[in-house]
N, C-alpha and C positions, 0 to 999 in steps of 0.2 A: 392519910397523909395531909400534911396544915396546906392550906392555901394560902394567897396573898392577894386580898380584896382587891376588885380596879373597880377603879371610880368613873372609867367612860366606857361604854358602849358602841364600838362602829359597825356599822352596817353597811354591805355589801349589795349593794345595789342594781337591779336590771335593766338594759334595756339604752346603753352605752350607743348605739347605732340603730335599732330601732325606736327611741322617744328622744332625739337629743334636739326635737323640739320643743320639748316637755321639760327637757331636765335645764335647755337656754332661759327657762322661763323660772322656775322653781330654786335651782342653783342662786341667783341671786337673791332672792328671795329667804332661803334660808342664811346666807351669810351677809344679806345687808341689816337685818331683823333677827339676830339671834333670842329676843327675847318672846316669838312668838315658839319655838321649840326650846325642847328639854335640852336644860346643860348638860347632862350626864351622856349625850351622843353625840356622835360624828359622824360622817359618813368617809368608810374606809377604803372603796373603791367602786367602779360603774362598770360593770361588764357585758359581755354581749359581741358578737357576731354577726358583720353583714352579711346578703344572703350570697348563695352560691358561693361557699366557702365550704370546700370538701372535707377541711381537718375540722368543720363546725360538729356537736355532738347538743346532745342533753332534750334539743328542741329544735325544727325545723326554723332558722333561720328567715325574715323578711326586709331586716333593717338594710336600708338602701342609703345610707346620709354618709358623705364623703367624709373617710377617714382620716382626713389631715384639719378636719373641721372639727370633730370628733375629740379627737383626740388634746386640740390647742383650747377647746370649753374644760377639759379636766386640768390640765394645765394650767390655765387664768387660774383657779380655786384649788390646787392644790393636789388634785386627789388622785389615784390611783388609777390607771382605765387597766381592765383585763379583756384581754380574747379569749371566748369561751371556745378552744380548741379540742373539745373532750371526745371527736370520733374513737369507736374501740376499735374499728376494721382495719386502720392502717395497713398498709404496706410499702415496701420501701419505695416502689415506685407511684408512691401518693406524696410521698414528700418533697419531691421537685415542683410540687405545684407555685405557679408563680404567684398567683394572687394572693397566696398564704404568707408565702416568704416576701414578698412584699410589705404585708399589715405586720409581720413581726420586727421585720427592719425598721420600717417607722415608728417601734413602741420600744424596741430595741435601742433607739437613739432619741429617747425622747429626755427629759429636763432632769431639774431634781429628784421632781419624784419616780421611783422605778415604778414600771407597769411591768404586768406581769400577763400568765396564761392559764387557765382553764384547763386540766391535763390528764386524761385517762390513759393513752397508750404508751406504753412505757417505750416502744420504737420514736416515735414521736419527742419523747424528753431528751432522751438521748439526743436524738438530731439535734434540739432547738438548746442542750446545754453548750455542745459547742459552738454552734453558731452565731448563736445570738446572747452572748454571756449578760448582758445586763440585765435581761428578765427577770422573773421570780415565776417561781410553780407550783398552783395551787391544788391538789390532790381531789378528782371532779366527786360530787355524789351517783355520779352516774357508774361508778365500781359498785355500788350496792354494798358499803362496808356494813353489816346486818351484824358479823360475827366479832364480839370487841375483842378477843385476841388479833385477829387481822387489823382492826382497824390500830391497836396501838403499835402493831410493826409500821402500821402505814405512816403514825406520826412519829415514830422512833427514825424513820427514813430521811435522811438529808436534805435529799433531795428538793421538798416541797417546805413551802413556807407558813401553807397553810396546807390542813385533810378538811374535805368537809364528810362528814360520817353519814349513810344512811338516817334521815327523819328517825328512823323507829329506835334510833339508840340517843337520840335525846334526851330524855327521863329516867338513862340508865344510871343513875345519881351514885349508888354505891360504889360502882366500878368506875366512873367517872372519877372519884371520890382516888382510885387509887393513881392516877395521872401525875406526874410533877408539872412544879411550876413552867418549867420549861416547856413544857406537852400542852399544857392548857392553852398558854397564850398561840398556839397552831391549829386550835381546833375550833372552826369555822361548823357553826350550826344553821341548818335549814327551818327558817323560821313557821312558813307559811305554808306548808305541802299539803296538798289539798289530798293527794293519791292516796289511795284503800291503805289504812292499817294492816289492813291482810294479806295485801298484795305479793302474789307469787311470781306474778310476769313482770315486774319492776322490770330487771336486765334485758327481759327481750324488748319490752317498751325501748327503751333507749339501742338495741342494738337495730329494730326499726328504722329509728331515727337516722341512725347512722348509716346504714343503706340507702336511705334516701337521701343524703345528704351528698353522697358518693355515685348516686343518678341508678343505684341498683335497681333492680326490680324486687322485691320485697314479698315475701311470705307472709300468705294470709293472717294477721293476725288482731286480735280483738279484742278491748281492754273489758275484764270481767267484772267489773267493779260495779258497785252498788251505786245507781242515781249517774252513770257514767252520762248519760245524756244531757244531765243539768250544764255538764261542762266546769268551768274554776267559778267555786260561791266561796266568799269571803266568809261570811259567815257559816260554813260546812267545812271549810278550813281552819275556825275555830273551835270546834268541835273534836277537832282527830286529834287522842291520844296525845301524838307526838307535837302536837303544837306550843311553839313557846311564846309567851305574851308580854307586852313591859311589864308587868308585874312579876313573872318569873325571870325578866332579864335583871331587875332594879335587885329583888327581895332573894334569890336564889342562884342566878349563875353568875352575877360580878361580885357577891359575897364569895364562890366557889372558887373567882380566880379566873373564868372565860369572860370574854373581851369582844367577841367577833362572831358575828350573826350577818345569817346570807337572807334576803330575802329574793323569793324566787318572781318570776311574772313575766318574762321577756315574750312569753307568745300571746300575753292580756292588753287590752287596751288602755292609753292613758288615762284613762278616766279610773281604774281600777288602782294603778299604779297608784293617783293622788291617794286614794283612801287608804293606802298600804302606807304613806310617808304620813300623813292626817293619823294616824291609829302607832307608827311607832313612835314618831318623831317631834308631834306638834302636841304643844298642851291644850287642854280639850277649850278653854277660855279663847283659841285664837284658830280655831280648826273652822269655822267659819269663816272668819276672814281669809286665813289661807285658800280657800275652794273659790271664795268669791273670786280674790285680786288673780288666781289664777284660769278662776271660766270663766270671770264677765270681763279681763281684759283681752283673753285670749281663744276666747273659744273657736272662735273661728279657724284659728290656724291647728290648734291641739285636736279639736274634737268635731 
C-alpha cells in the first residue's frame, strides 16, 4: 500500500512532572535557537505522572512538581502534556479516586492545545470518555501489542489517537507496509527500549508496576534478562533489534508515512534525558553547546 511521506518528525517526550526542571530549562532553549536542532522535528507532547497516582502504570511514579505549573510550561510552548494513566488493575472502585480526577480536570480544561492520557484499561477509558471529553487517548505499550493482528484492531479502534505497539514490532516493515494512511499517522513507536528482545515477562513487569502503584503487595517477581543489573545503558539500547535511530526516522519511517515517535525515560535521570534530546534532536555541530548552556548554567538545580 503507497504512503505519503511526512516531512516532520514529533517526539513524545518523558518526564512531564518528574524533570520539569529540566524541560524549564531546555524548552526555551530549543524554541528560542531553533537552529541548533534539526528542522525535520518537533516535539509532540511531554508526559508523565506525579507520584502516588493509583491510575499511574508503565513505571513506578516520583515526579512531585505541582501540576498547575506543569502543565501552564507546556502551555507557554505549545505542546501537548499527557498523563501517563496506563494501570491494567482498575476497578471501579479505583475510579473515584480524587487526586486522579483532579489532574484530568485540570488537563481536561486546559488551552488550545488538547492534552491527552496514557491508557491501558479499557474501564478506565470509558470513565474518562464521558467525563472528561476534551482529552485525547493514547493506546499504552504497556498492552504488550507483540501480535500485529491485534495491534491493527487496536489502531482500527476510535477510540485512541494514538497505539503505541510493542518495541519488537517496529521493524515489522512488510506488514507495517500494509497500514493506510490514516493508520500510520496513529501509530506512535517506542524509540529507545532498552528491555530484553526476548522478553517473556514484559506483561507481568508492568502488571508489578501496577500493584504497586495501587499500594498492593506484589508477587515475587524478577526481571530474567541478560546484564539486568547494568540497569537503562543508552548505548545497549542501541543495540536492541528493535531500536529506531534518526537515521531510520529521516531515511525509513517518514518516507513510510510515520510521523510519531515515543521516547521512553521517566524513571532516568536528567542527565540521561539531555543525551536522548542531544542524539535525536540537536545537530551534532551544536550538541556541545546544548550540554554546556544546559549544565554549566544549570547544574546546580538539574543535577
Amino acid at each position: 500500500m503507497e504512503s505519503v511521506k511526512k516531512e516532520t518528525a514529533y517526539y513524545h517526550l518523558p518526564g512531564l512532572f518528574e524533570f520539569y526542571e529540566f524541560y524549564s530549562v531546555f524548552l526555551p532553549l530549543f524554541y528560542d535557537h531553533r537552529e541548533y536542532f534539526y528542522d525535520w522535528c518537533e516535539i509532540g507532547s511531554v508526559y508523565g505522572a506525579p507520584s502516588d497516582c493509583i491510575w499511574g502504570g508503565g513505571r513506578t511514579s516520583f515526579g512531585d512538581h505541582d501540576p498547575l505549573e506543569a502543565l501552564s510550561l507546556m502551555e507557554k510552548y505549545g505542546i501537548s502534556a499527557r498523563l501517563t494513566f496506563s494501570n491494567s488493575l482498575l476497578t471501579e472502585g479505583h475510579l473515584s479516586d480524587k487526586k486522579c480526577n483532579d489532574l484530568c480536570r485540570l488537563f481536561d480544561a486546559g488551552s488550545k492545545i488538547r492534552n491527552g492520557v496514557i491508557i491501558h484499561s479499557g474501564l478506565l477509558l470509558d470513565y474518562l470518555k464521558e467525563k472528561y471529553p476534551n482529552l485525547y487517548f493514547v493506546s499504552s505499550t504497556t498492552k504488550v501489542l507483540t501480535d500485529f493482528q491485534r495491534f491493527r484492531e487496536e489502531v482500527e479502534r476510535s477510540d485512541f489517537l494514538y497505539v503505541v505497539p510493542d518495541f519488537r514490532l517496529n521493524k515489522a516493515f512488510v506488514r507495517l507496509q500494509t497500514l493506510t494512511e490514516e493508520q500510520r499517522d496513529k501509530v506512535e513507536f517506542l524509540c529507545n527500549e532498552c528491555c530484553f528482545f526476548g522478553c517473556k515477562d514484559r506483561k507481568r513487569c508492568y502488571e508489578a508496576v501496577s500493584r504497586k502503584n495501587l499500594g498492593e503487595v506484589c508477587p515475587d517477581f524478577s526481571c530474567k534478562a541478560p546484564d539486568i543489573r547494568e540497569g537503562y545503558r543508552f548505548s545497549k539500547a542501541m543495540e536492541n533489534p528493535g531500536f529506531i535511530g534518526i537515521d531510520d526516522i529521516r531515511n525509513v519511517y517518514l518516507p513510510m508515512g510515520f510521523s510519531n515517535f515515543k521516547i521512553e525515560g521517566r524513571g532516568l535521570g536528567s542527565a540521561l534525558i539531555l543525551e536522548f534530546l542531544l542524539y535525536y534532536m540537536t545537530k551534532p555541530e551544536y550538541q556541545l553547546r546544548v550540554r554546556e548552556e544546559i549544565y554549566l548554567d544549570n547544574m546546580l538545580d538539574l543535577f
